[in-house]
C-alpha positions as CSV (number, residue, x, y, z in Angstrom):
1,X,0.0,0.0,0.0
2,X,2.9,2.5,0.5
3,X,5.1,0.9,-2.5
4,X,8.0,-0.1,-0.2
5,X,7.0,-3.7,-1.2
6,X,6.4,-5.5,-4.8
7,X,4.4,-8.6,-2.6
8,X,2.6,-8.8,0.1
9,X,5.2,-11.1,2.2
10,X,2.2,-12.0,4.5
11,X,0.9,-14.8,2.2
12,X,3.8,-17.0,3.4
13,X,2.7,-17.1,7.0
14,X,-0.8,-17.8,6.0
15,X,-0.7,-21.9,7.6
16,X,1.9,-20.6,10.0
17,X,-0.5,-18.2,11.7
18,X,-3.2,-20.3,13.2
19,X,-6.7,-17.8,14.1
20,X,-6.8,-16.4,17.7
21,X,-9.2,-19.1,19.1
22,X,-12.4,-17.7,21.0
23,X,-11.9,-17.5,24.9
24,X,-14.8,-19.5,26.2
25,X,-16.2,-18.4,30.1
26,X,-18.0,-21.2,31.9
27,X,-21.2,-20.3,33.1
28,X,-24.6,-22.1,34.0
29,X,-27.7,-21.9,32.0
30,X,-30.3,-23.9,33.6
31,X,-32.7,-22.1,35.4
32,X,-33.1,-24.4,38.4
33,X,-29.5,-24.1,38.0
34,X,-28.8,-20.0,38.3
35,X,-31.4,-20.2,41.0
36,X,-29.4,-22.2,43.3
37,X,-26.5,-19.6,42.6
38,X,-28.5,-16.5,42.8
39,X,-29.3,-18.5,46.4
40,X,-25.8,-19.1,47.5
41,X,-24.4,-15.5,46.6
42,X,-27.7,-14.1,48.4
43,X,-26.0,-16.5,51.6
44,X,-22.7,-15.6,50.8
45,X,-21.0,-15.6,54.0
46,X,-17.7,-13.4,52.5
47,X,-16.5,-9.9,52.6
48,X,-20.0,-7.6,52.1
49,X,-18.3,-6.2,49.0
50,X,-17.5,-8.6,47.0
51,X,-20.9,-10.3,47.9
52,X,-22.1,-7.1,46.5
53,X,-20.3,-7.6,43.9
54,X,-21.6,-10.9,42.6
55,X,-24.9,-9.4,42.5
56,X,-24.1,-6.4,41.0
57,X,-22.1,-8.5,38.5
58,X,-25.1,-10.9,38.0
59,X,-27.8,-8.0,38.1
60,X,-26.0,-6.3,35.5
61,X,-24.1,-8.8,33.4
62,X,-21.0,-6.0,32.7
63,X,-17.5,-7.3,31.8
64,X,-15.7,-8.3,35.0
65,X,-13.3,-5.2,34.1
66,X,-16.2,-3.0,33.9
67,X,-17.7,-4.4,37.3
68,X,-14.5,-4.2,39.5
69,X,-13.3,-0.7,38.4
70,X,-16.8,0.9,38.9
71,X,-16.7,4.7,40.2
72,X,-19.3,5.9,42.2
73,X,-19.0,9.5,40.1
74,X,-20.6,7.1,37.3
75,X,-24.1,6.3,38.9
76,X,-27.4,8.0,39.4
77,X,-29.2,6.4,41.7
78,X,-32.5,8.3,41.9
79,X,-32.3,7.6,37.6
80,X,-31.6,4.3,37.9
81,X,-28.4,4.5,35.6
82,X,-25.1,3.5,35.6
83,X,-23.5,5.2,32.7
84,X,-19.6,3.6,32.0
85,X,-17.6,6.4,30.4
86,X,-16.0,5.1,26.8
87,X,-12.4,5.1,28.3
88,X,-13.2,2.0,30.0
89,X,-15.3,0.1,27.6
90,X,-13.8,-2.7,25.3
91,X,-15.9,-0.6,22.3
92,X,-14.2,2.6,23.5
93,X,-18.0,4.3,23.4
94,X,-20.3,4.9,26.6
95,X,-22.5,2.1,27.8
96,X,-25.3,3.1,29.8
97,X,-26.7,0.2,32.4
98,X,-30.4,0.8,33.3
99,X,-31.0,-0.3,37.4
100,X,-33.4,-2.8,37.9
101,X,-34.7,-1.5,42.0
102,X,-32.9,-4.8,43.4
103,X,-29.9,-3.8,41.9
104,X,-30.4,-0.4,43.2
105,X,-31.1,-1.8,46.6
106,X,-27.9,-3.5,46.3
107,X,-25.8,-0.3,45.5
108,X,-27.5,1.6,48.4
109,X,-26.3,-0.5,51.2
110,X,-23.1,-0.3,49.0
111,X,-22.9,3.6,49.1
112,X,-23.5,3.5,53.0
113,X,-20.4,1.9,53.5
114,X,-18.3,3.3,51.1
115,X,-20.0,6.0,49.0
116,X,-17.4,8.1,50.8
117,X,-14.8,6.8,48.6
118,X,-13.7,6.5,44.9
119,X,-14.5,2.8,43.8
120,X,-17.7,0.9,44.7
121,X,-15.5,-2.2,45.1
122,X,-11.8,-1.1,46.5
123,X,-8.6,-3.0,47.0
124,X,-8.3,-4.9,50.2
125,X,-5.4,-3.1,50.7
126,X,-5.9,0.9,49.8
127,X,-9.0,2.1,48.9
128,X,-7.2,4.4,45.9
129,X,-6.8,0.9,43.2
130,X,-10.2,-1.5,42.6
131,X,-10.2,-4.7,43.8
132,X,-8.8,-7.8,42.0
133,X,-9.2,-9.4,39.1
134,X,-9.3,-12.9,40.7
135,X,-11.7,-11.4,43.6
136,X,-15.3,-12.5,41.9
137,X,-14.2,-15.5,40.5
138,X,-12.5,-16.8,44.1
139,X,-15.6,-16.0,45.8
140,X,-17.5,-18.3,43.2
141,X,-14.9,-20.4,44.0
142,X,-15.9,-20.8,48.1
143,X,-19.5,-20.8,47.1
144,X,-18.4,-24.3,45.7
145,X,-18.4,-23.5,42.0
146,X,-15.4,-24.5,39.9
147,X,-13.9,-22.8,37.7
148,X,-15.3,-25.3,34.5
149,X,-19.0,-24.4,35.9
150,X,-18.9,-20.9,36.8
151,X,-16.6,-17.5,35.7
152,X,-17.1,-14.0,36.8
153,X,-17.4,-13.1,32.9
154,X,-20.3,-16.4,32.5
155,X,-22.8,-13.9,34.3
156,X,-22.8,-12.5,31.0
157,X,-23.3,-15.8,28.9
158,X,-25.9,-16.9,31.7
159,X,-28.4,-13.7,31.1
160,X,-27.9,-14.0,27.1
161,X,-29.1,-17.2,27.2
162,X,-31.7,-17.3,29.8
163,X,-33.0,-13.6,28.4
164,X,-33.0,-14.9,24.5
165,X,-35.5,-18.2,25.9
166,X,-37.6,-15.7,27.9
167,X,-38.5,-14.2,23.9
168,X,-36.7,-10.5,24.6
169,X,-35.7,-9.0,21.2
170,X,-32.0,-10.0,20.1
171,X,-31.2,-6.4,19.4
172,X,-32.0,-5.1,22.5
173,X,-29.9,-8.0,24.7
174,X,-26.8,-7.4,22.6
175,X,-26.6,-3.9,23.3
176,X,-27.2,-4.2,26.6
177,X,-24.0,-6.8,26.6
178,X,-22.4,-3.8,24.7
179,X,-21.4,-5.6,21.7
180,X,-20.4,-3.6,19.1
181,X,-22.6,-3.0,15.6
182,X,-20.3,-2.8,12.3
183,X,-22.6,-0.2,10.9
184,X,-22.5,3.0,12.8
185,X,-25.9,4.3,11.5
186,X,-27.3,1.5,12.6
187,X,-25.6,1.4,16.0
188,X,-26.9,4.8,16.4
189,X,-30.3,3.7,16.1
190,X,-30.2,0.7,18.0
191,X,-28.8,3.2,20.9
192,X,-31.7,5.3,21.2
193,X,-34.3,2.8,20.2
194,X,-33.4,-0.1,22.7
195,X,-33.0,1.9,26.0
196,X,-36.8,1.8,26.9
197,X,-36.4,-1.6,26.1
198,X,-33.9,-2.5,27.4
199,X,-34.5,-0.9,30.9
200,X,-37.8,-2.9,31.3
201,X,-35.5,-6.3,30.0
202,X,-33.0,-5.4,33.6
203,X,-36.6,-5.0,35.7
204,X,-37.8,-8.4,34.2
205,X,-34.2,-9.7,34.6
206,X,-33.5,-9.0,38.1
207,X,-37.8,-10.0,38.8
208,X,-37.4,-13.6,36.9
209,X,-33.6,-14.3,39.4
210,X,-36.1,-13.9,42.3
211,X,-38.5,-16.1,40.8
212,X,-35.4,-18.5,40.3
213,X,-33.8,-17.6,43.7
214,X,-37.2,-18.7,45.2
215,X,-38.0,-21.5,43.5
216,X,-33.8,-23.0,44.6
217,X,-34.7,-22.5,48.3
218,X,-38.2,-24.4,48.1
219,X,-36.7,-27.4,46.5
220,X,-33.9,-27.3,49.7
221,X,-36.4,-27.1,52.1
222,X,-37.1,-29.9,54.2
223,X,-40.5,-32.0,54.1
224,X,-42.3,-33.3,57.4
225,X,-41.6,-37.1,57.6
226,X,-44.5,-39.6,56.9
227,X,-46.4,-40.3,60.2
């Protein structure tokens, strides 16, 4: 393209160079399933925030990057939005995360116990750097979960699926998992179109991991023997 070459010399690496293989996350996609874990992090006997944490993380379904280095500076409470600024988005464009109210509830108690400070989820050991990378996934791994059945990053996987059998438009659930569009015109209008949408999709969301989270802790419970 600038004439410094007569060939393209790439050609000649073309079997050499296998394709960058697709990371897979584990994550669980039963719904009997996701209730027993919506149960366990609700009886998550850990540090308060990283329990808050795993449900912010499973409310909201963000990237695990996006989850730990949350700034309180990014959230409106009384709108119900958590808007992450394009600096820190893997599509280097703000993504704005409606609040269902139990994820609001969530970030309330939150605030009371460190809404004095800058992340929602600090460093064990200074409150000025976010808290680990390996933080959510080693608290899935004390509720018992391994790391082939559940990842910090499968909350993500977990409300695709479940949200794409409960019939909510495609559209609308890939821009809330901030994938990116190819065609910008169209990326626009998927922006403004699918927020309504897509704020009632996180109500119905965080309503239907009650429903599961309910229906985990009646199977556990323990029937009268026979007379």
């Amino acid at each position: 393209m600038t004439g410094r070459a007569d060939r393209d010399p790439t050609t000649d690496l073309r079997e050499a160079l296998k394709p960058a293989r697709k990371q897979h996350y584990a994550s669980i996609k039963d719904p009997k399933e996701v209730g027993a874990l919506v149960r366990a992090i609700r009886d998550y006997q850990g540090g308060f925030e990283t329990k808050c944490a795993l449900l912010v993380g499973m409310l909201t379904f963000v990237r695990p990057g996006e989850l730990r280095k949350a700034e309180w500076t990014e959230f409106d409470l009384v709108q119900a939005e958590w808007r992450i600024p394009a600096a820190r988005m893997k599509m280097k464009e703000q993504h704005i995360v409606p609040l269902s109210l139990q994820a609001v509830a969530v970030l309330e108690k939150l605030h009371a116990v460190n809404g004095h400070g800058r992340y929602l989820f600090p460093s064990v050991r200074t409150s000025e750097r976010p808290m680990s990378e390996n933080t959510v996934n080693a608290a899935l791994r004390r509720l018992g979960y391994t790391r082939e059945e559940m990842t910090g990053h499968g909350f993500r996987s977990t409300a695709s699926t479940l949200l794409n059998e409960l019939g909510w438009p495609g559209d609308a659930i890939e821009r809330q998992l901030s994938h990116g569009e190819r065609d910008e015109v169209r990326s626009a209008y998927n922006f403004a179109e699918y927020l309504p949408v897509r704020r009632k999709m996180m109500q119905a969301w965080a309503d239907h991991l009650d429903e599961l989270e309910r229906g985990a802790r009646v199977l556990t419970m323990h029937l009268p023997k026979a007379c």
